[in-house]
C-alpha positions as CSV (number, residue, x, y, z in Angstrom):
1,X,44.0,54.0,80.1
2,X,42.6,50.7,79.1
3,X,44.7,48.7,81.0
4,X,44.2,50.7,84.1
5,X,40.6,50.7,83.8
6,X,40.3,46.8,83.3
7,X,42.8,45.2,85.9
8,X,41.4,46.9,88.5
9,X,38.2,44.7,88.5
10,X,40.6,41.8,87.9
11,X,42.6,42.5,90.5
12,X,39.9,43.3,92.9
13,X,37.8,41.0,92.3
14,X,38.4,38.0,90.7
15,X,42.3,37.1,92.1
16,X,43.8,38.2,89.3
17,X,43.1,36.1,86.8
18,X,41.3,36.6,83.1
19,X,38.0,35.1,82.5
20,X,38.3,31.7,81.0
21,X,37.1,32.4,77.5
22,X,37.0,35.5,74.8
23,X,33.5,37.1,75.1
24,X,34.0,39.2,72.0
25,X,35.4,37.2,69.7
26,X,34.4,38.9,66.2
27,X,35.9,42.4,68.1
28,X,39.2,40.9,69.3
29,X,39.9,39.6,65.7
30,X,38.8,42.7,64.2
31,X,41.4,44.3,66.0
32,X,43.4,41.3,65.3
33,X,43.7,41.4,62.0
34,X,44.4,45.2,61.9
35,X,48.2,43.6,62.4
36,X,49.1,43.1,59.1
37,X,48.2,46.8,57.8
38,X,49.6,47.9,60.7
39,X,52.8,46.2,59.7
40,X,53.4,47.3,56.6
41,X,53.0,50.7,57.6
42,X,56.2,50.2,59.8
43,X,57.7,48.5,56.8
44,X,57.1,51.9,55.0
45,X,58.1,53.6,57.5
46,X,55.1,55.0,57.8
47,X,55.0,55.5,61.3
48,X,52.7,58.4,61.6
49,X,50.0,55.9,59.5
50,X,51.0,52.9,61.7
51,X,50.3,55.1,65.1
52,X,47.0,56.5,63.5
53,X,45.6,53.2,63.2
54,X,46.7,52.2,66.5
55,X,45.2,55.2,68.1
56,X,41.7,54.1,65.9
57,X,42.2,50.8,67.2
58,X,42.3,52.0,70.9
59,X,39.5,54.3,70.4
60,X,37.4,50.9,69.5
61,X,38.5,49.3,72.6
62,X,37.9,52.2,75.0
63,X,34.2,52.3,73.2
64,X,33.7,49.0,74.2
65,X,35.0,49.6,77.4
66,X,32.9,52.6,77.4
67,X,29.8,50.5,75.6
68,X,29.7,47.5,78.5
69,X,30.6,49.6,81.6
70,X,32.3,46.8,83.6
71,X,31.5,49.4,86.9
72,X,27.9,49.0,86.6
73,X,28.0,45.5,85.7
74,X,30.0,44.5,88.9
75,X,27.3,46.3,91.7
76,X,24.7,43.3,90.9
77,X,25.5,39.7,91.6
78,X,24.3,38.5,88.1
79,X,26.4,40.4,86.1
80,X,29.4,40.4,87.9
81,X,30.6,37.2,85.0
82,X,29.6,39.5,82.0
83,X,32.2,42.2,84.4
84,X,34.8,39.8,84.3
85,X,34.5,38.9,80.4
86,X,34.4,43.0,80.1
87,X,37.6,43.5,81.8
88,X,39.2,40.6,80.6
89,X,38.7,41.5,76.9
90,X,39.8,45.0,77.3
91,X,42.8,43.6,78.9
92,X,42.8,40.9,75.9
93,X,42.5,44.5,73.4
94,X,45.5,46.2,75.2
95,X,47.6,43.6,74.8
96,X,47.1,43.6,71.0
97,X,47.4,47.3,71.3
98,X,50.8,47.0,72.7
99,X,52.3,44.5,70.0
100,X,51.8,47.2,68.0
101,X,53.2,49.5,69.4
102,X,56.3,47.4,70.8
103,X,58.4,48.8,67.9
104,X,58.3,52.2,68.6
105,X,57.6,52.0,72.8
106,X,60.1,49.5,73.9
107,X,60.2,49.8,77.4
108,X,56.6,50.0,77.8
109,X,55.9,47.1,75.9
110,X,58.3,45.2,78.1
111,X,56.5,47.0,81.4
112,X,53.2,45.6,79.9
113,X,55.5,41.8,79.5
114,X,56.2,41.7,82.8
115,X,52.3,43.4,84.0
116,X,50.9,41.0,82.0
117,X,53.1,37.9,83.1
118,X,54.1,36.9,79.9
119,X,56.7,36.1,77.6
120,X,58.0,38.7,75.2
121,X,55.6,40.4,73.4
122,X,55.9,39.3,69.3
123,X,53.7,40.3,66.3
124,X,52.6,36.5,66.4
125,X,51.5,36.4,70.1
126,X,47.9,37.9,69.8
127,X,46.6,35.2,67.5
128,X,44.9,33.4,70.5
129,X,43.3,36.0,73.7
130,X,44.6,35.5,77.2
131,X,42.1,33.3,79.1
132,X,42.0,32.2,82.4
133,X,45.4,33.4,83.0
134,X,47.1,35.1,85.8
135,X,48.1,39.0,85.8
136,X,49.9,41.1,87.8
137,X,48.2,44.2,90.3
138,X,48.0,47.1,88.1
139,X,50.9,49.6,88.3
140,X,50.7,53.5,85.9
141,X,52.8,52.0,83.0
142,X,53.4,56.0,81.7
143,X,52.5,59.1,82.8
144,X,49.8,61.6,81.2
145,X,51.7,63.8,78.8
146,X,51.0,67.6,80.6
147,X,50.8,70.2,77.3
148,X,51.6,73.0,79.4
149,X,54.9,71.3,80.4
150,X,55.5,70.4,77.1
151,X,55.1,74.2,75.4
152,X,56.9,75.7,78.4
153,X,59.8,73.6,77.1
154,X,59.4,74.6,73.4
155,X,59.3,77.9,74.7
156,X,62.3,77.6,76.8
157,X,64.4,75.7,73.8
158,X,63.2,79.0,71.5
159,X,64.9,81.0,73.9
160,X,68.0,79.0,74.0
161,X,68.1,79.0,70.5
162,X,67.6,82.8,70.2
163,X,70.7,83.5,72.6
């Protein structure tokens, strides 16, 4: 969701490319530093810890998202720069986002790679934001998990298992 809400302005607007510096600094290393608690969770094998934090770190990134409202900021001529510093850190946030969840999603993360335009995704690769740097046209990474197609299948496995 972040992604998909950030690239779009990028795309759009501003040929695809990231703003040339990190507006939010003290929030990108917040989330930044997050890494190494969210590593030794997976060293635990904690996963359920490691995607709980991820999920808190999101919600920080979707309030800022939320906070700035790049939408509003692009409709006046002044603040369309503050919409591409916006969209550019949330894309900045994702990305860190997806390190951490590389171990466990795979395939997404190397979706995001190859969205992103760049090179394999590595706990060490988020030190430094992306800035003034090139990305792809947004494509849906994953689909929206439906719960009614999910219970219909537990329901369906109960009566497979009941036979």
């Amino acid at each position: 969701n972040i992604a998909s809400r950030c690239a779009g302005f990028i795309n759009k607007n501003f040929d695809n490319r990231l703003s040339s510096h990190c507006s939010e600094p003290v929030l990108y290393k917040k989330i930044h530093d997050q890494g190494s608690i969210i590593a030794e969770h997976y060293d635990n094998r904690e996963y359920a810890r490691a995607v709980r934090e991820i999920m808190e770190l999101a919600d920080l990134a979707n309030q800022y998202i939320d906070e700035k409202k790049p939408w509003a900021l692009m409709k006046a001529p002044e603040t369309q720069k503050e919409a591409h510093d916006v969209a550019s850190t949330g894309i900045n946030l994702f990305r860190l986002l997806m390190i951490y969840l590389k171990p466990i999603l795979p395939k997404l993360a190397k979706d995001v790679e190859d969205f992103l335009t760049i090179e394999p995704l590595t706990w060490d690769s988020g030190k430094e934001p992306l800035v003034n740097h090139v990305i792809k046209p947004f494509k849906p990474l994953m689909q929206r998990v439906d719960t009614d197609a999910v219970q219909a299948l537990k329901e369906a496995a109960k009566e497979d298992i009941g036979k």
